[in-house]
C-alpha positions in Angstrom: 139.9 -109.0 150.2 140.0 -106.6 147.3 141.9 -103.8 146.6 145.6 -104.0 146.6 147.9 -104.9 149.6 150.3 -102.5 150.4 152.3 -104.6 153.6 154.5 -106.0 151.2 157.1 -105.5 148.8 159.4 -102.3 148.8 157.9 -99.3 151.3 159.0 -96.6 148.2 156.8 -98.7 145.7 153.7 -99.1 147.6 154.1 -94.8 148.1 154.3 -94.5 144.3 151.1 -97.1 144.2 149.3 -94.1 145.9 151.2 -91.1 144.8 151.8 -91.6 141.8 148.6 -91.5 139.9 147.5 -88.8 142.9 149.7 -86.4 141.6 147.6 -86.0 138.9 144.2 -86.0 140.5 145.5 -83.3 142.8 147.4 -81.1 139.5 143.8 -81.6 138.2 141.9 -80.5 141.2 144.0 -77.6 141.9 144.3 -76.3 138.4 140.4 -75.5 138.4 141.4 -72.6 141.2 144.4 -71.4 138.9 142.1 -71.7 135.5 139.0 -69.3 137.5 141.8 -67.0 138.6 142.3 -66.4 134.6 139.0 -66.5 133.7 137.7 -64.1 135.9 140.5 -61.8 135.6 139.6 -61.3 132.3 137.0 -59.7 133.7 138.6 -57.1 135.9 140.5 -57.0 139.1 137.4 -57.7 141.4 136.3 -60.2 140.4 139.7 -62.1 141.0 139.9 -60.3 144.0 136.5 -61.5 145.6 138.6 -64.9 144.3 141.2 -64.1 146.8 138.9 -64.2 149.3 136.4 -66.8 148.3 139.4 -69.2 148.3 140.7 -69.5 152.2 137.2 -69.4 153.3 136.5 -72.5 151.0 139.2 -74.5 151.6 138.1 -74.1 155.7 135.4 -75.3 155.1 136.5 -78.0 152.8 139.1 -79.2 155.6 135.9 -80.7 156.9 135.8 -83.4 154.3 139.7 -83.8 154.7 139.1 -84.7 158.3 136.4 -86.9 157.7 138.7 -88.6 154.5 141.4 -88.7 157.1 138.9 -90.8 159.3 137.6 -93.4 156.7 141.2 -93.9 155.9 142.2 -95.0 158.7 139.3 -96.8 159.8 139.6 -98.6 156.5 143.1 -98.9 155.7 144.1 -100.4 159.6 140.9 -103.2 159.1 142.2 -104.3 155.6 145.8 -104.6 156.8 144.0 -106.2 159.6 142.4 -109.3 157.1 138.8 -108.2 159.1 136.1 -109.5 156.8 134.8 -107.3 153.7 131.1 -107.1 155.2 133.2 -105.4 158.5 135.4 -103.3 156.4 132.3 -102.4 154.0 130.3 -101.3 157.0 132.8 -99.1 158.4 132.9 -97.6 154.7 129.2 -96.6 155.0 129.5 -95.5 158.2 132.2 -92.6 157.2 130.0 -92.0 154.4 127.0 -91.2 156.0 128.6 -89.6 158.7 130.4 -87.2 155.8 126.8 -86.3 154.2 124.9 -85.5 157.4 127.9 -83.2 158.3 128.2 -81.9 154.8 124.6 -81.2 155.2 124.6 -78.6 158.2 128.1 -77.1 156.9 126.2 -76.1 154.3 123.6 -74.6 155.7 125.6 -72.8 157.8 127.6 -70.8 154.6 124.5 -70.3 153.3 123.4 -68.0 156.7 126.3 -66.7 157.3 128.9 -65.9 154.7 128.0 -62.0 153.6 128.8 -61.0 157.7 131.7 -63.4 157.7 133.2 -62.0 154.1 132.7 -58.4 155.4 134.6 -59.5 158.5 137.6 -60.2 157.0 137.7 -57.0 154.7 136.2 -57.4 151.4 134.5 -54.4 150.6 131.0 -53.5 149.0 132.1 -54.2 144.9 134.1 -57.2 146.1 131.0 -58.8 148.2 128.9 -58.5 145.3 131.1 -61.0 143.1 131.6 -63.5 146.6 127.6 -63.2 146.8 127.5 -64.8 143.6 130.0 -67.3 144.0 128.8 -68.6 147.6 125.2 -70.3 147.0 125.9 -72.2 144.4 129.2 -73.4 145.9 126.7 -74.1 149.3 124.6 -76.3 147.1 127.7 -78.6 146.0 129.5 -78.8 149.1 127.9 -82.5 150.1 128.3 -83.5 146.7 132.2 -82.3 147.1 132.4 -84.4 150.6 130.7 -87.4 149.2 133.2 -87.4 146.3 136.3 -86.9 148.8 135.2 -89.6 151.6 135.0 -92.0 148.6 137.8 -91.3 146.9 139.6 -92.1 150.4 138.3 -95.3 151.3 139.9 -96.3 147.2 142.9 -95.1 148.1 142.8 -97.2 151.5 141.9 -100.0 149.2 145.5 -99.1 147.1 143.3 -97.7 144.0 145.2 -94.5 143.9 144.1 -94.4 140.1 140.7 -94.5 140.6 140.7 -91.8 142.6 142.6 -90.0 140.6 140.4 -90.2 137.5 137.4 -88.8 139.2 139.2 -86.4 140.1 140.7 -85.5 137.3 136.8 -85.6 135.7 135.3 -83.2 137.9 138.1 -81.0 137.3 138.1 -81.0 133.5 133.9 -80.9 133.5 134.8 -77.5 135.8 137.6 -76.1 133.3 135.6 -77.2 130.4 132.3 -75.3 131.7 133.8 -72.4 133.3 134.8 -69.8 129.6 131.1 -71.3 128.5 129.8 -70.2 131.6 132.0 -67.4 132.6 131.7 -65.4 129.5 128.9 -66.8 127.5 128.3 -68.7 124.1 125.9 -68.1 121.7 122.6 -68.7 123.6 124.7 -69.2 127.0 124.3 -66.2 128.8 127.5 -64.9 130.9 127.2 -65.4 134.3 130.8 -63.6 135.7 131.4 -65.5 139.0 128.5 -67.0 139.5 129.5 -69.0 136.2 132.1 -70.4 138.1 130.8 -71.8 140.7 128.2 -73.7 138.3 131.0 -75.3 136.7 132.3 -76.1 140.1 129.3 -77.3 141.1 128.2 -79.7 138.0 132.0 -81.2 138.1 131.4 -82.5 141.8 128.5 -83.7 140.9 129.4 -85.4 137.9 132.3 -86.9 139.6 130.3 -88.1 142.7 127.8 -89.8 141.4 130.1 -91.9 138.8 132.3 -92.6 142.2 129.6 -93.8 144.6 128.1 -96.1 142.2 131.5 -98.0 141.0 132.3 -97.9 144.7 128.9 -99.9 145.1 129.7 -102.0 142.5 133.4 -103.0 144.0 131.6 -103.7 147.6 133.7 -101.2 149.1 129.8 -99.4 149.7 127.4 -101.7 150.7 124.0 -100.8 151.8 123.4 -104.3 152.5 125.2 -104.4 155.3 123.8 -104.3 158.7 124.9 -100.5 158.9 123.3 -100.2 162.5 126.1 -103.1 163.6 128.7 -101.6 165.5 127.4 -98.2 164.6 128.1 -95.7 167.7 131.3 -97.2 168.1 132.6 -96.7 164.5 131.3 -93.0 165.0 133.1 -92.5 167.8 136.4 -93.8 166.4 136.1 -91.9 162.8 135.3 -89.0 165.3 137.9 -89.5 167.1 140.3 -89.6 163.8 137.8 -87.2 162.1 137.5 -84.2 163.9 141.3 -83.4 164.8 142.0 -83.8 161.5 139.5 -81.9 160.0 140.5 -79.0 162.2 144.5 -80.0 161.7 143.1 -79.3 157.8 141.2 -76.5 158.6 143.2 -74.5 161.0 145.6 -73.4 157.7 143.5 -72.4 155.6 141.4 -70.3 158.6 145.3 -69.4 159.1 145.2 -68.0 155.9 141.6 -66.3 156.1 143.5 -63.9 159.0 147.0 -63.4 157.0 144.6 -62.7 154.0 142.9 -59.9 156.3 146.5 -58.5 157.2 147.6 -58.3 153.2 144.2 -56.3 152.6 145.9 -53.5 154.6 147.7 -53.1 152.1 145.0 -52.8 149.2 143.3 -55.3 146.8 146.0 -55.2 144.8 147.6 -57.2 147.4 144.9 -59.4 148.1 145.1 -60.3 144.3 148.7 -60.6 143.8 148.7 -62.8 147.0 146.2 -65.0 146.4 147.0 -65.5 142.7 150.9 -66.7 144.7 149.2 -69.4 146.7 147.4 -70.5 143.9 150.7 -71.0 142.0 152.0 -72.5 144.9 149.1 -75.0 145.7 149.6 -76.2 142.1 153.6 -76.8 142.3 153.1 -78.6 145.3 150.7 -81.1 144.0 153.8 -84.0 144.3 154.1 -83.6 148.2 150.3 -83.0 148.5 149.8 -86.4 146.4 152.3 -88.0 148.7 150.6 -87.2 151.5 147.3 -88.8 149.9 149.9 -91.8 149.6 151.2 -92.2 153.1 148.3 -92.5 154.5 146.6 -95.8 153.4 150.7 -97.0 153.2 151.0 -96.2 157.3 147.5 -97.0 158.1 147.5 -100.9 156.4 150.9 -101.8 158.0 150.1 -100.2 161.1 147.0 -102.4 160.9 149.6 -105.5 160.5 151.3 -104.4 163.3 154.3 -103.8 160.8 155.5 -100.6 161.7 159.2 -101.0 160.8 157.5 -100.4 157.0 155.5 -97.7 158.1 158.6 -96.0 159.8 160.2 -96.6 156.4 157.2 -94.8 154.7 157.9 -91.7 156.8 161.3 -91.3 156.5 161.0 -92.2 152.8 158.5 -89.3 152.2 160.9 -86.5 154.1 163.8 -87.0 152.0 161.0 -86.9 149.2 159.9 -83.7 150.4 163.6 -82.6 150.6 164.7 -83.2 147.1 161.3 -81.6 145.2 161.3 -78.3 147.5 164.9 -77.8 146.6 163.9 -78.3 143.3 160.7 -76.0 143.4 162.3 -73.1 145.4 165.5 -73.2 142.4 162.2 -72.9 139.4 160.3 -70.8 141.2 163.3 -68.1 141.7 164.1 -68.7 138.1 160.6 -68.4 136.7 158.7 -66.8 139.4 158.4 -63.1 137.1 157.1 -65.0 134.2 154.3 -66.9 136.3 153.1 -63.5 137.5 153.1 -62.1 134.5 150.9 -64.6 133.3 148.4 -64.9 135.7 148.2 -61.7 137.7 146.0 -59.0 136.8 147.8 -56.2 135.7 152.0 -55.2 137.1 151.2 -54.1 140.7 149.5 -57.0 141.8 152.1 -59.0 139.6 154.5 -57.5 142.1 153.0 -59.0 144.8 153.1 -62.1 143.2 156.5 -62.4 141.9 158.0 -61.2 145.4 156.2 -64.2 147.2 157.1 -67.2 144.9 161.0 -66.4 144.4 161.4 -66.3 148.1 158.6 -68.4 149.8 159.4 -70.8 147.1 162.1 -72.0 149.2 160.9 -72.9 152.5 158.3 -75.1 150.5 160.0 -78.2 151.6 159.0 -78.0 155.0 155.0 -77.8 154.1 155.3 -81.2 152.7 157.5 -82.6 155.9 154.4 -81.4 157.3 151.5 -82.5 155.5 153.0 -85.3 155.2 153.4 -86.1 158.8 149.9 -85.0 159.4 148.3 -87.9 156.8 150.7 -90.5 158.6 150.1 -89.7 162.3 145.9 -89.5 161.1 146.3 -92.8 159.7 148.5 -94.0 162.7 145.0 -92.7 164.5 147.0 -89.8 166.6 145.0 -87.4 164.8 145.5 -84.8 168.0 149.0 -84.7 167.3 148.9 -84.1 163.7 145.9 -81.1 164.8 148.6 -79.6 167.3 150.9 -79.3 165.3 149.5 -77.3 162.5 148.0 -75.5 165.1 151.6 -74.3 166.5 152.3 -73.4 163.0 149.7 -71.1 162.0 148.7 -69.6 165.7 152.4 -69.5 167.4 154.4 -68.5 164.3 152.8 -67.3 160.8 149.6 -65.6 162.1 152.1 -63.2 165.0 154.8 -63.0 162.5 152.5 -61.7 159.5 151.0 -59.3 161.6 153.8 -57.8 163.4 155.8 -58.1 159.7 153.3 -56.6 157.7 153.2 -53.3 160.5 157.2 -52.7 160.6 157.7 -54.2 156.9 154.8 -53.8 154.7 154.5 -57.0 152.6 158.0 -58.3 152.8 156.9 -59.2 156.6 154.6 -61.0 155.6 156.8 -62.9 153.4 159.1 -63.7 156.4 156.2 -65.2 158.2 155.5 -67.3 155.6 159.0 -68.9 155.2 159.7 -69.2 159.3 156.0 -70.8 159.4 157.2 -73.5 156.9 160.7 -74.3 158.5 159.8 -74.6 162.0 156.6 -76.6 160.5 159.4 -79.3 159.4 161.1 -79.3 163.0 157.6 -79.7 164.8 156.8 -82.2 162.4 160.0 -84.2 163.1 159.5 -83.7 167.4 155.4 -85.2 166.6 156.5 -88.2 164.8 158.8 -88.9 166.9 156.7 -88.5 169.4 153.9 -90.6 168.4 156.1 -93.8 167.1 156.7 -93.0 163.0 160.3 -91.7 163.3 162.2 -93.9 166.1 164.8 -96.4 165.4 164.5 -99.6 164.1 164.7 -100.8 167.6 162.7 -99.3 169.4 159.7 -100.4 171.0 155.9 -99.8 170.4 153.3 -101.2 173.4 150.5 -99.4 172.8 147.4 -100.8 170.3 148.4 -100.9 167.0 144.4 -100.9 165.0 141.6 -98.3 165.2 139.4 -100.8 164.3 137.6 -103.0 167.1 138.2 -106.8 166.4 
């Protein structure tokens, strides 16, 4: 079968198959948000503002495509580890797909209705929801392309192509970063379009990726419409469902976490909500090496899960937390150090900058246990315990950051909301431990695993 087998050879290299080149498809992806927080704060503090909340309403919605990534993964990954035939693993390919666009579709549709009530739920006032009614249309119109590009990318990766997932993503990010001062500002006979620029360049980079993905995709066999995609067909929806939708709201429920923590920060004035917002953007970009190890456990656990050699994918698990160990203490130490400079580069103006530099020199620290956790999530989807992965971001937003930030920022102003943030992340790392262990991926060598090993029906 093609693509690259990942059941042998030493667990830490097969990571670094997937990682690796990920980290750098990830840097790419997440830069775009960092490079239209500079952009549009050249043009004032609303616009990066409306920014601040444009972002954690995306990314919700974007957790749908992650869900339904975390699904063709481990539909995919478990039947190649399995040896099924290509025509079977092809057809489950197409089925995720298909299921991703039709879904895409409607989510789509439904922004479109309803994001100027939602937006004015969560606080932005009447300036700011000019600038988000700019931005949201457009980024409507490219959200199937952006799920299309994502479920694709996943099935490479299940494949072992880390790398050419990585490149497309690294090319809609540059045809973004590339378009967005152009677009943004204006050039010569370009007119400048403020946000709505943005999300042009956002919206030409998906599609430009897409479309150069689904057709090299084609061309490998991993897509096939030749296949009899009816074969099979409500079953594999059920089980991509079944994978898809826990994980899609495991992905979902932090940054709709961070919709409501975003409200509580408003209290406090835009200022906040810019100097907060530009922080999570810094801190989505430095943790691009445990977000791209996440990408890399997954089609690591779900092939040798699928070979029923779960000693290896144990091995992956523990290899990643001691991974995720090393880096954070590594971040929080730069992030201390450097954390005044960052905000002074990228938040508009020395209040918000504040904001900024307080979050990053002390969150920075408790970074660690977000990767423990993200990177339990992607191995417990591709183990197909999805429900697991789902509660337990669920206890971490719901049960500790979300009460925390609210009761913090009433007796504490903003620095309680920085002590929900840290106590979200640590007890994310102990929950994350209890799940694993819980589900199989962190017992001893020993021990011993009855249940069905494959998603996949045989």
């Amino acid at each position: 079968m093609a693509g690259k087998d990942l059941t042998s050879g030493p667990v830490w290299k097969a990571l670094a198959r997937i990682s690796a080149p990920m980290s750098l498809g990830i840097f790419a992806v997440l830069s775009v948000g960092v490079a239209d927080a500079y952009f549009l704060g050249q043009l004032g503090g609303t616009p990066l503002a409306a920014i601040g909340f444009i972002f954690p309403v995306t990314a919700t919605f974007a957790s749908l495509a992650i869900g339904l990534s975390a699904g063709a993964n481990a539909t995919v990954s478990q039947s190649i580890g399995g040896s099924d035939a290509q025509e079977t693993t092809a057809r489950y390919a197409m089925h995720a797909f298909g299921l991703g666009v039709v879904m895409a579709a409607t989510a789509a549709l439904l922004v479109w209705a309803t994001y100027p009530l939602l937006f004015r739920l969560i606080g932005a006032k009447s300036e700011v929801l000019g600038e988000i009614a700019l931005y949201m249309p457009f980024w409507a119109l490219s959200f199937p392309l952006l799920v299309s590009l994502m479920i694709t990318n996943a099935i490479f990766r299940a494949y072992g192509s880390g790398t050419v997932s990585a490149l497309l993503m690294v090319l809609a990010a540059v045809i973004n970063i590339v378009l967005n001062p152009l677009l943004i500002f204006g050039w010569g006979p370009i007119p400048g379009l403020g946000t709505e620029g943005a999300a042009i360049s956002s919206a030409v980079g998906r599609g430009a990726a897409a479309i150069i993905g689904i057709i090299y995709a084609l061309r490998r066999g991993y897509l096939d419409f030749a296949v009899n995609i009816f074969k099979d067909l409500w079953e594999s929806l059920g089980q991509l469902l079944r994978v898809g939708v826990p994980a899609a709201l495991s992905n979902a429920i932090n940054p709709a976490g961070m919709v409501l923590v975003t409200a509580a920060v408003a209290t406090l004035g835009d200022a906040a909500v810019a100097g907060f917002g530009a922080a999570t953007r810094v801190q989505s970009v430095a943790l691009v090496p445990l977000l791209a190890l996440s990408s890399g456990i997954g089609p690591v656990v779900g092939q040798n899960w699928g070979a029923r050699s779960k000693d290896r994918a144990r091995a992956a698990v523990r290899q990643s937390w001691l991974i995720c160990l090393i880096y954070g203490a590594l971040l929080g130490t730069a992030l201390f150090l450097f954390g005044e400079r960052i905000a002074l580069a990228i938040a508009p103006g020395a209040e918000a900058g504040k904001f900024t530099q307080q979050y990053l020199t002390f969150v920075g620290w408790s970074l660690f246990g977000y990767g423990i956790l993200v990177t339990a999530n992607a191995a417990m989807n591709a183990r197909s315990k999805a429900l697991h992965s789902m509660s337990l971001s669920l206890g971490r937003i719901f049960l500790i950051y979300l009460p925390l930030a609210w009761a913090g920022v009433w007796l504490f102003g903003y620095t309680g909301i920085l002590m929900a943030a840290i106590a979200a992340n640590v007890f994310a790392a102990l929950g994350a431990l209890v799940a694993a262990r819980a589900v199989g991926l962190f017992r001893s060598r020993h021990a011993v695993i009855t249940e069905p090993a494959r998603l996949v029906p045989t």
